[in-house]
PLY file of the C-alpha trace (Angstrom):
ply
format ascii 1.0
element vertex 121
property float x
property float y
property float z
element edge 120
property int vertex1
property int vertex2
end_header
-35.64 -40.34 -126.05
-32.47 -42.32 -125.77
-31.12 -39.58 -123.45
-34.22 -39.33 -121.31
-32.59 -41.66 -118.26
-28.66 -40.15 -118.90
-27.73 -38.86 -115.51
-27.22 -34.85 -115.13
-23.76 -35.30 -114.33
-21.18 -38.48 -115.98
-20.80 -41.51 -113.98
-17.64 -44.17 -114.17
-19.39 -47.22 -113.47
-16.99 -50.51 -112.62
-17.74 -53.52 -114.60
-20.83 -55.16 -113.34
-20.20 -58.03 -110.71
-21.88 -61.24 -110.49
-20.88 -62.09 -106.66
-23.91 -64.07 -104.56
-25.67 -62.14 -102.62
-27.20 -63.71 -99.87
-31.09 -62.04 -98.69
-29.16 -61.41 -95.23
-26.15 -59.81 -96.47
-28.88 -57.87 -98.99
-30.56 -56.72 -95.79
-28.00 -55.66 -93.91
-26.96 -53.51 -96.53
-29.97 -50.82 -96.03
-27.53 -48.30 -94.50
-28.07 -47.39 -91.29
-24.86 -47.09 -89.09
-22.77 -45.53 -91.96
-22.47 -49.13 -93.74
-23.15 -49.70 -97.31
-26.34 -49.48 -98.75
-27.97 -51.85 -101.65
-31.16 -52.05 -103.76
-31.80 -55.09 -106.07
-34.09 -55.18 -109.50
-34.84 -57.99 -110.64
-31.76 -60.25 -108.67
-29.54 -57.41 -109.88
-27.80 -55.74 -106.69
-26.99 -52.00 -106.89
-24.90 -49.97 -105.07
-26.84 -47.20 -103.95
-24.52 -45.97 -100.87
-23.90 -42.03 -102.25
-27.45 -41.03 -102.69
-29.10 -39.72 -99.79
-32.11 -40.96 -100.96
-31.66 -44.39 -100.00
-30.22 -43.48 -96.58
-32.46 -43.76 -93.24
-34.77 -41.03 -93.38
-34.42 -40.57 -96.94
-37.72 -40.87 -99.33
-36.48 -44.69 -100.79
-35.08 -45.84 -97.85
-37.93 -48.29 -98.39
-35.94 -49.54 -100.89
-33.31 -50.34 -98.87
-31.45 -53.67 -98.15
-34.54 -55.23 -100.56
-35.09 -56.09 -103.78
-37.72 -53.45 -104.84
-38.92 -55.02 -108.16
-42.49 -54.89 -107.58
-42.43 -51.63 -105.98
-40.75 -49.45 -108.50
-43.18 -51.06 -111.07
-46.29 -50.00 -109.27
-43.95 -46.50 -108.93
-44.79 -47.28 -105.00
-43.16 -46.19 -101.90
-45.28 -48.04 -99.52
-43.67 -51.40 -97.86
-46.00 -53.76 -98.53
-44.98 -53.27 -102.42
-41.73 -54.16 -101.62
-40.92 -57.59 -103.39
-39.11 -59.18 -105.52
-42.32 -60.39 -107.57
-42.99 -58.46 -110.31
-44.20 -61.13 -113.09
-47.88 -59.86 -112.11
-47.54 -56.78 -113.05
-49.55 -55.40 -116.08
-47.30 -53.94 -119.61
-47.58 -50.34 -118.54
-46.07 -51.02 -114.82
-43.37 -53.57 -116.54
-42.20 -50.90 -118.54
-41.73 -48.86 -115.92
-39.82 -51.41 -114.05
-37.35 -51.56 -117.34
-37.41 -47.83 -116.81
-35.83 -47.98 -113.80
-33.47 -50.70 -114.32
-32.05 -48.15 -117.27
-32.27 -45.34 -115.16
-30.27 -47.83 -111.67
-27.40 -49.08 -114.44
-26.74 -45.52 -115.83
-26.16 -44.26 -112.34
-25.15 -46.93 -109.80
-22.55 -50.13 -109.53
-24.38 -53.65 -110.18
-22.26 -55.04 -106.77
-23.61 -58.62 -107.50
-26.71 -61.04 -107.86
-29.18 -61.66 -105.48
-28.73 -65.47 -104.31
-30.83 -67.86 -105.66
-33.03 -65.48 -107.23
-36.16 -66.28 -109.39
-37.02 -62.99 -110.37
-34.42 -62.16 -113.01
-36.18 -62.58 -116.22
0 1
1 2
2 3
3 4
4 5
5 6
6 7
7 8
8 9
9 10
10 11
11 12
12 13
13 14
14 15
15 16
16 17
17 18
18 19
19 20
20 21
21 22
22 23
23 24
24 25
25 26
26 27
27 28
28 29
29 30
30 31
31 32
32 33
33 34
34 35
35 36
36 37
37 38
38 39
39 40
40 41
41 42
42 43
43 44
44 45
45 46
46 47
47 48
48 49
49 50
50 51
51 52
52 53
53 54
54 55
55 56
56 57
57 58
58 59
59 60
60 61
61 62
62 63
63 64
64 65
65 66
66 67
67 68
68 69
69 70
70 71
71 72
72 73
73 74
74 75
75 76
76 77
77 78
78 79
79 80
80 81
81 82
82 83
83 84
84 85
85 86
86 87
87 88
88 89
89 90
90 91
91 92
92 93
93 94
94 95
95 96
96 97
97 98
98 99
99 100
100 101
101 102
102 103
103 104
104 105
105 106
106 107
107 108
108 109
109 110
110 111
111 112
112 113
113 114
114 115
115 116
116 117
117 118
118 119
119 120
């Protein structure tokens, strides 16, 4: 199972950065205009900027310029799961969460930490 979140295809990752991140520099990175485009998980910032995915008009822009904690737990798309709160969440949908934060830091740059954030542990 250890090789059930390895992406298809190697990726060099840089080191992981642990630069503030302010909630309006986090928002304005939700790539629209060609600019960069970020997701956090749990206060961790990724770079998510290649995957068309993320992009406007993509299936997780949702995701976007937030930090989708609670919605990747519930495995949502919808907005209104879009938070950083995700201490609510029952075992099952936690697990999931650490599912995804294996699956983000196999595949993307950690760019920096959320500022101030509560959510981290």
């Amino acid at each position: 199972m250890s090789g059930k979140f390895e992406p298809k295809v190697p990726v060099q990752l840089d080191p992981p950065k642990d630069d503030p991140i302010s909630l309006e520099a986090l928002a304005r990175a939700n790539g629209a205009d060609g600019e960069k485009c970020y997701v956090a998980i749990k206060g961790k910032v990724y770079d998510v900027t290649g995957n068309k995915a993320y992009q406007p008009g993509g299936s997780y822009h949702v995701f976007a310029g937030k930090d989708a904690s609670r919605a990747l737990g519930k495995t949502s798309t919808k907005a209104e799961d879009v938070s950083p709160e995700w201490r609510d969440l029952d075992d099952k949908e936690k697990q999931t969460l650490q599912d995804w934060i294996t699956f983000f830091s196999k595949r993307y740059n950690v760019v920096g930490i959320v500022q101030g954030a509560t959510n981290m542990e």
